[in-house]
N, C-alpha and C positions, 0 to 999 in steps of 0.2 A: 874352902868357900865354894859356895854352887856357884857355877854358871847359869844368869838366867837368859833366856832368848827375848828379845823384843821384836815384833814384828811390827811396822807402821805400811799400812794401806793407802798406796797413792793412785790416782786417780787427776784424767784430765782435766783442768784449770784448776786444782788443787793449791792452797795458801801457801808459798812456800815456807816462810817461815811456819806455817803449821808444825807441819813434819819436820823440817830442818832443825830448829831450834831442839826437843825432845831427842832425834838422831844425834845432837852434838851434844847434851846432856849426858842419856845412857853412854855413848861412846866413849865419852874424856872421863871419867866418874870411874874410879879407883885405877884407875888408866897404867898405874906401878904397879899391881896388884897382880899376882900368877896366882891362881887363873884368874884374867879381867871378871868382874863380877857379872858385866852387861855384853852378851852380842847382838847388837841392832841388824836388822836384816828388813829391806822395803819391798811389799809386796804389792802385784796389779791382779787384775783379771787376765791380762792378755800378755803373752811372751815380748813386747815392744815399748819402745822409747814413751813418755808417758809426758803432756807437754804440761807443765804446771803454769800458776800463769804469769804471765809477760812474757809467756815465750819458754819459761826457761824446761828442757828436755833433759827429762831423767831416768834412768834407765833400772827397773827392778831388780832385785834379786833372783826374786822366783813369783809365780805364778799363783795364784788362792789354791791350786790345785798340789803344786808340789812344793807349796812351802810347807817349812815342819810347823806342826802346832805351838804358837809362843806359847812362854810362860806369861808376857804382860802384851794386850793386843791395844792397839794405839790406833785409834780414826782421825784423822785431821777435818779440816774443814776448805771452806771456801767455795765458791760459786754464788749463785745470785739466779737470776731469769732475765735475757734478755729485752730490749724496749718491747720484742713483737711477743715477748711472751716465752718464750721458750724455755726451759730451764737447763742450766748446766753446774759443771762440779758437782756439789752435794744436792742440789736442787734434783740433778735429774740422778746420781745414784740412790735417792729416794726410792723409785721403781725401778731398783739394780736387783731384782729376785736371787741372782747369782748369790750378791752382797750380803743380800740379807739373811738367805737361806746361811751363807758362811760363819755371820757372826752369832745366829743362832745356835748351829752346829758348836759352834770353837767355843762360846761364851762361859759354858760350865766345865772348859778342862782350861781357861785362863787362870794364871794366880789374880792378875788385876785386869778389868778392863775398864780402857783410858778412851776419852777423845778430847779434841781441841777444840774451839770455837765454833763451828756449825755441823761437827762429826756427831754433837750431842742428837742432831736430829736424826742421824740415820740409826744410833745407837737407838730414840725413841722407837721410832719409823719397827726397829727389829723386837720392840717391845720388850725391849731390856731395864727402861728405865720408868713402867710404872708403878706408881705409888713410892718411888724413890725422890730425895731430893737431888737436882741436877741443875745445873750454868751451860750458858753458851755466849757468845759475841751480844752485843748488847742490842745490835738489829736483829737477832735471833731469836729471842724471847717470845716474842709473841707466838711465832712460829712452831717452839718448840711446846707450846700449850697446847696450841694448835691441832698438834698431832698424835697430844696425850693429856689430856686437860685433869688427868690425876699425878701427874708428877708436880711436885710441889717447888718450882721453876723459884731458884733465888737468884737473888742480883747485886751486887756492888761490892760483889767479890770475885777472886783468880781465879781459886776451884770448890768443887763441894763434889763431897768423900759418903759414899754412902754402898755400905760393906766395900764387895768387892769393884764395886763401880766408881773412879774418878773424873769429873768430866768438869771442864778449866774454860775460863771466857774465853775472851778471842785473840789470836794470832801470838801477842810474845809473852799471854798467860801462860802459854804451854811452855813455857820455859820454867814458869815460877812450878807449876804444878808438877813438871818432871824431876824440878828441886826436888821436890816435895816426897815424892815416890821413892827417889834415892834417899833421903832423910830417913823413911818409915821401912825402907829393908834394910837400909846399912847402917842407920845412923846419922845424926843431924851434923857432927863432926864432916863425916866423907864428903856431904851435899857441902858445905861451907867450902869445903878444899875445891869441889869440883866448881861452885859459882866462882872461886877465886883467881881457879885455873881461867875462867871463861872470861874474867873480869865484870861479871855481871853485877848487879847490886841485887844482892839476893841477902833478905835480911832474918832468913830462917823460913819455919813453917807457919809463923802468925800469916792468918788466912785475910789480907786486906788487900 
């Protein structure tokens, strides 16, 4: 069995469960299995502690520059704009040129690329998702029209699959949609054993 690489991009005030939930996903998910199917590995821009938010500090793997190329590349979400206006987490990796220029670069040697709740906007933002259908957090919506008024923006679902593009509402969507991913490379059996491992209520791949 291959080993696939997953790489998730964190970044400060980042959702934690964003990234967490998908990280505990790929990680437990054929977890008996030699060789493990998933190696998750969390990437930044910068070699340092990355503070997600309420505080919590996480420390990357490796850097955009000297992480290996994943086979499935994961954007989380989270941030907002402050009262004065400012924006942060995904708001301001918006105008992350590093960011963008990266998932540009990576985007055609991914097997899948994934985001979670407002990662769909930077995936927009890198013009990966027009004329594609794509989900985000439900305050996100308008946003991600916003920024691409040909992606065909659905709502009152966990993920929407469009080729090699999955991008999942918000925050513990990304748990269902990382089902999902394990379901459609390994089998909906292994994703069953992995939400069981997780205790999750995870009831397959019906998309509701």
């Amino acid at each position: 069995m291959k080993t696939r690489t997953v790489g998730i991009y964190i970044f400060d005030d980042v959702e934690v469960l964003d990234f967490a939930g998908p990280f505990e996903v790929f990680s437990v998910a054929g977890q008996k299995l030699e060789p493990k199917p998933f190696q998750v590995f969390l990437m930044a821009q910068y070699n340092r502690p990355i503070i997600a938010r309420n505080s919590l500090q996480v420390l990357p793997h490796f850097t955009l520059e000297t992480a290996p190329v994943p086979d499935l590349l994961l954007i989380p979400g989270g941030g907002g704009h402050k009262p004065d206006g400012t924006p942060f987490g995904t708001r301001l990796e918006l105008s992350n040129p590093v960011l963008l220029e990266y998932i540009h670069k990576i985007h055609p040697q991914t097997e899948l690329t994934l985001s979670v709740c407002t990662g769909a906007l930077i995936l927009a933002k890198a013009g990966l998702l027009a004329h594609q259908k794509a989900t985000t957090h439900h305050l996100g919506l308008e946003a991600l029209h916003t920024i691409d008024s040909s992606i065909a923006v659905q709502t009152g679902i966990k993920w929407v699959e469009s080729g090699k593009l999955i991008t999942s509402g918000g925050i513990s969507a990304g748990i269902d949609m990382s089902l999902h991913v394990v379901a459609k490379l390994l089998g909906e059996e292994l994703a069953l054993e992995t939400a069981r491992y997780m205790e999750y209520d995870w009831i397959g791949s019906s998309n509701v």
